[in-house]
ChimeraX commands (.cxc) that place a marker at each C-alpha (Angstrom):
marker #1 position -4.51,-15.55,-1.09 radius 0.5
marker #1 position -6.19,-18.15,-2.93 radius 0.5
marker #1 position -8.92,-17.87,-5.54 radius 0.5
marker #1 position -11.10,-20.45,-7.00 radius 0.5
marker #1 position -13.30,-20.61,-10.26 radius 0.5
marker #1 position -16.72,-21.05,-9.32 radius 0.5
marker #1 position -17.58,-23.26,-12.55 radius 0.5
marker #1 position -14.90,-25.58,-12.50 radius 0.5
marker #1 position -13.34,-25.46,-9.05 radius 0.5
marker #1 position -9.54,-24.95,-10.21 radius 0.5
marker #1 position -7.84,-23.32,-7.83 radius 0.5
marker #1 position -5.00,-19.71,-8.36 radius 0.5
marker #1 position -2.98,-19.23,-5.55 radius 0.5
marker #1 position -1.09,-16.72,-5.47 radius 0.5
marker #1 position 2.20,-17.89,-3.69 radius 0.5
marker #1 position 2.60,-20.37,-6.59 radius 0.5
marker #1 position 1.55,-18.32,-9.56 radius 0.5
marker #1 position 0.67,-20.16,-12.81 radius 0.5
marker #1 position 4.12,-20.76,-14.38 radius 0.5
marker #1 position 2.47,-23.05,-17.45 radius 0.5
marker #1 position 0.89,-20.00,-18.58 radius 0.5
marker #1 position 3.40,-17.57,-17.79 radius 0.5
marker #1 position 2.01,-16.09,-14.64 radius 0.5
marker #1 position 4.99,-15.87,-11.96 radius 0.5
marker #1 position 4.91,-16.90,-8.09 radius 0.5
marker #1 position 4.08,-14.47,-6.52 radius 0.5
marker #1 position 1.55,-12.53,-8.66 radius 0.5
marker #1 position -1.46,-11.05,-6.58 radius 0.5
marker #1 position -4.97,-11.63,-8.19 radius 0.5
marker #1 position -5.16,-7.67,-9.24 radius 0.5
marker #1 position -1.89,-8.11,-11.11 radius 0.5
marker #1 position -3.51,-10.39,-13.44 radius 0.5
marker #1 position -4.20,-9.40,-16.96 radius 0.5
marker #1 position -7.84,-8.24,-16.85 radius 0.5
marker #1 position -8.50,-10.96,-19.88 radius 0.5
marker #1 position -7.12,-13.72,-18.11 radius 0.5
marker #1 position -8.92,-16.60,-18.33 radius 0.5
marker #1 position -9.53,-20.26,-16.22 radius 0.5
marker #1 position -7.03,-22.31,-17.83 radius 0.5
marker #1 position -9.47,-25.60,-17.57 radius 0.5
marker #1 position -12.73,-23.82,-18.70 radius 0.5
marker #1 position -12.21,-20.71,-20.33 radius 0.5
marker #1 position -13.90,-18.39,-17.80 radius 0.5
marker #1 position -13.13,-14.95,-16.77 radius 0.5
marker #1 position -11.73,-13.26,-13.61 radius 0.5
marker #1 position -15.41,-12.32,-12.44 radius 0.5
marker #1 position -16.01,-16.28,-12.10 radius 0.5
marker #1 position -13.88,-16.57,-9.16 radius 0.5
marker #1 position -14.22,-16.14,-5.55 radius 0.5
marker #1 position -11.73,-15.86,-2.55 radius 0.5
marker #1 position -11.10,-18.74,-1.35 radius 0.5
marker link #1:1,2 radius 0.2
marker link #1:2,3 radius 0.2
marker link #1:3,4 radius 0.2
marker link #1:4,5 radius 0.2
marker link #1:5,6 radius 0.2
marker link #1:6,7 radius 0.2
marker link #1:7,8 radius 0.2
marker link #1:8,9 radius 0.2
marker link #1:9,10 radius 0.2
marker link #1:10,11 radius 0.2
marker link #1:11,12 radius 0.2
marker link #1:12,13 radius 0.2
marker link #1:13,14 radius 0.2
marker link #1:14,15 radius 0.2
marker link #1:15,16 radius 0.2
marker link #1:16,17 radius 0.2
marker link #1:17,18 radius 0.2
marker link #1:18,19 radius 0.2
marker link #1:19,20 radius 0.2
marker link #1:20,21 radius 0.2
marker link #1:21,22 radius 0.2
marker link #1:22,23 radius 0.2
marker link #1:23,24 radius 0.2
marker link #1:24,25 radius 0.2
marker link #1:25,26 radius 0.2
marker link #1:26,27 radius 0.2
marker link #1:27,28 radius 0.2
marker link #1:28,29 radius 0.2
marker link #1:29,30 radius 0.2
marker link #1:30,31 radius 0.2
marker link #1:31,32 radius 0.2
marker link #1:32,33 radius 0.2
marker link #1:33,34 radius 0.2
marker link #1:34,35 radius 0.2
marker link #1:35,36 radius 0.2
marker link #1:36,37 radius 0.2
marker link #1:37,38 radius 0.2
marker link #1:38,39 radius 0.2
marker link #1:39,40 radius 0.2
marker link #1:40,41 radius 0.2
marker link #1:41,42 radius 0.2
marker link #1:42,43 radius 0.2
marker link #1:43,44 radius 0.2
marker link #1:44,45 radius 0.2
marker link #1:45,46 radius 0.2
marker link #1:46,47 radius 0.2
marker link #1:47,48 radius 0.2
marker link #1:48,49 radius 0.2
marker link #1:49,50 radius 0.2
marker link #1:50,51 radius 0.2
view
């Protein structure tokens, strides 16, 4: 599943992970520390939508 951040468009997908910020493939969306954040605008989780 992919999910994208409705402010900035960056995209989390969770086959890839985020490995830059210590997120591993693999990590579904709901395994996500509640306070992460977009890495390019600072938003939280409840700016993003299924993609």
């Amino acid at each position: 599943m992919k999910y994208i951040c409705d402010i900035c468009g960056w995209e989390y997908d969770e086959e890839k992970g985020y490995p830059e910020g210590g997120i591993a493939p693999g990590t579904k969306w709901e395994d996500l520390p509640e306070d992460f954040t977009c890495p390019l605008c600072s938003v939280g989780k409840d700016q993003f939508s299924e993609a």
